[in-house]
N, C-alpha and C positions, 0 to 999 in steps of 0.2 A: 610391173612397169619400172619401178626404184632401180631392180636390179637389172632388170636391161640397162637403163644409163649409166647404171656403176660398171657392166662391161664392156658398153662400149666408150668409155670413159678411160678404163685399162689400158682398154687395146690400143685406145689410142695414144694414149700415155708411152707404152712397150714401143709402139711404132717410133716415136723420135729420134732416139738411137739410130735405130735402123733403118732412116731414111736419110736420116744425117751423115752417115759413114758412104751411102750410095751418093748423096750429093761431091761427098769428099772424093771419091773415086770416079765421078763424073767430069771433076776438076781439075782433076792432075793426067787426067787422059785426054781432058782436053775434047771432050764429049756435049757442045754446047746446048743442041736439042735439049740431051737429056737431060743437063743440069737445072737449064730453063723449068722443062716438067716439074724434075723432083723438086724444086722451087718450089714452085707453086701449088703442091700437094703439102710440100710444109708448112707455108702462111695459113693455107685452109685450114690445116690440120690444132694449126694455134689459133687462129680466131675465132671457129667454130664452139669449140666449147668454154676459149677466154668469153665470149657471149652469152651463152648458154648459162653457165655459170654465174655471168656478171660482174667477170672477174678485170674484164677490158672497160680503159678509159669508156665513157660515152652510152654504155647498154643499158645503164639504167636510165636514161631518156626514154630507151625503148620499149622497157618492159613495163615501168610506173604505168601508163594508161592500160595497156594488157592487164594487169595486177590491180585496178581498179577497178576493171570490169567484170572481171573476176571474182572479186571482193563482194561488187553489189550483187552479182547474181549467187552470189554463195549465201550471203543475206537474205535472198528472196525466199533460198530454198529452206533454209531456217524460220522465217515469222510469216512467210508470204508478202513482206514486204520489201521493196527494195531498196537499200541505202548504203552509203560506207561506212566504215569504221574511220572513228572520227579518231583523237590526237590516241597516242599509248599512254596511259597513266601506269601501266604497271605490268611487268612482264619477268617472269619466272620461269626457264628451261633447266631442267638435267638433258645432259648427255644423251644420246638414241644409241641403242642398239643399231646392227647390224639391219637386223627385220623392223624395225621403226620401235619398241620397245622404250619407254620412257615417261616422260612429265613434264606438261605444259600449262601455263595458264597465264591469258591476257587480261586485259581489263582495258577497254576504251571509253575515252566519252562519246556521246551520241548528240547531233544536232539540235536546235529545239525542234523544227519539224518531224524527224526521226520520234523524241521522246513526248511531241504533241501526239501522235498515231497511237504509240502504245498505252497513252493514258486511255483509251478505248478502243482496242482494239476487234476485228471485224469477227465473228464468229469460225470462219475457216480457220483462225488462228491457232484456235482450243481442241480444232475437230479434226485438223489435216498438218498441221508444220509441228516437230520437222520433219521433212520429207527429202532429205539430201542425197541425192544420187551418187554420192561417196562411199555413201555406206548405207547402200538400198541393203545390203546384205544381212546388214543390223535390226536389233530389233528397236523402238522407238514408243517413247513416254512423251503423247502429246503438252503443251504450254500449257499450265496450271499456276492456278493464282496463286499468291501467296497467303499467310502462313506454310507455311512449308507442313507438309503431312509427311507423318513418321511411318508411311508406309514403305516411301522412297530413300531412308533413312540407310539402306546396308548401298546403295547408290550415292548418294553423297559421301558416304565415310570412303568412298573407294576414290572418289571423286575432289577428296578435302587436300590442301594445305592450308598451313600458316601465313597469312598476308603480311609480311613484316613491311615496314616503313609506309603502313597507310593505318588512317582509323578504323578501320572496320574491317569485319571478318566477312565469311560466305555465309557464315549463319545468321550473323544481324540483317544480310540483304535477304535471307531466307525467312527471317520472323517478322519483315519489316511488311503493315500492308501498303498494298498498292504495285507491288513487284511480280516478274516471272520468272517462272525458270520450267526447262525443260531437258532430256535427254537422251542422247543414241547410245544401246549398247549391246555389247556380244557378248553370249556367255561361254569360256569354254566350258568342256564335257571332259570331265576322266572318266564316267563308266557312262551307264543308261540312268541312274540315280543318283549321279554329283556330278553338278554344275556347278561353276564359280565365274564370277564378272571377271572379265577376261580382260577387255574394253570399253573406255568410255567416253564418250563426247557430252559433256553437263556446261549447261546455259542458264545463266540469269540476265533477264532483263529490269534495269530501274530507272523509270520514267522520271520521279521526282529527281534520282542524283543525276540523270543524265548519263548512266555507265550502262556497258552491255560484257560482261563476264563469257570469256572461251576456255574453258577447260577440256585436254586432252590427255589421258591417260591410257597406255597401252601395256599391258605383261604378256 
């Protein structure tokens, strides 16, 4: 899907030249019809993905409630519960590849209602989420309480940075009790006998500090 909008993004990029020189040749021939059209193919042609983008005055009016909505039902699909991401306390990106290849990781605060829920959360929590239709493809390590067990241990380290300019690490929320974390991930395969985590999506939720931890990892 990525690369489909990256070519028609191109293409459409490529086109403005060459709608622009047809306009210019519409105009000195004195060709009103057509200049009118090719007009109007080229406003389309800049708004459409000035929008799309968000690059145009005004689109982010339109997309924040879209982007909201979005958010909470991406939420739901994660704890089974539905909520939003509350203010950013902390956000870390490298660079993406091409194919999406890179390092992310958020850290929000959560409402009191949001972090009232998780202080006892419903048992589908433990036995079904997450269950993200992003990455049904993946395989998935249902919400477990914390202390953090060293069985998920080569997942976290794949999963780890360093939290510079906050007090605490992923592992003090990992040994802290009363916290969760969970994860989606894909392994690739060099033969029939080596596997390696390829991808990862690692979640921690904490009810007491009120944060909910996104971590994205791709090679």
């Amino acid at each position: 899907m990525i690369l489909i909008i990256l070519l028609a993004t191109l293409i459409i990029i490529i086109s403005y030249p060459i709608i622009g020189y047809k306009i210019y040749k519409s105009f000195r021939k004195n060709h009103k019809q057509k200049l009118y059209k090719l007009t109007t193919v080229l406003v389309i042609l800049i708004l459409v993905p000035g929008f799309f983008w968000k690059i145009l005055p005004g689109s982010e009016f339109f997309w924040r409630p879209i982007e909201k909505v979005q958010e909470r039902n991406y939420n739901k699909e994660l704890t089974g519960f539905k909520f939003s991401d509350g203010e950013k306390i902390y956000e870390y990106e490298t660079e993406r590849a091409f194919n999406g290849d890179g390092y992310s990781i958020w850290i929000y605060k959560i409402d009191d209602s949001t972090a009232n829920y998780f202080t006892n959360p419903n048992s589908e929590f433990f036995a079904e989420y997450p269950k993200t239709e992003l990455r049904n493809h993946w395989k998935s390590e249902h919400w477990k309480k914390t202390p953090f067990n060293k069985n998920d241990q080569k997942f976290l380290d794949f999963a780890h940075t360093e939290l510079s300019q906050l007090n605490f690490e992923l592992e003090d929320l990992l040994n802290e009790e009363g916290n969760y974390y969970a994860y989606e991930y894909y392994m690739h395969d060099i033969s029939d006998e080596n596997y390696f985590i390829g991808n990862i999506d690692f979640y921690i939720i904490c009810p007491r500090r009120k944060i909910m931890v996104k971590v994205n990892h791709n090679t």
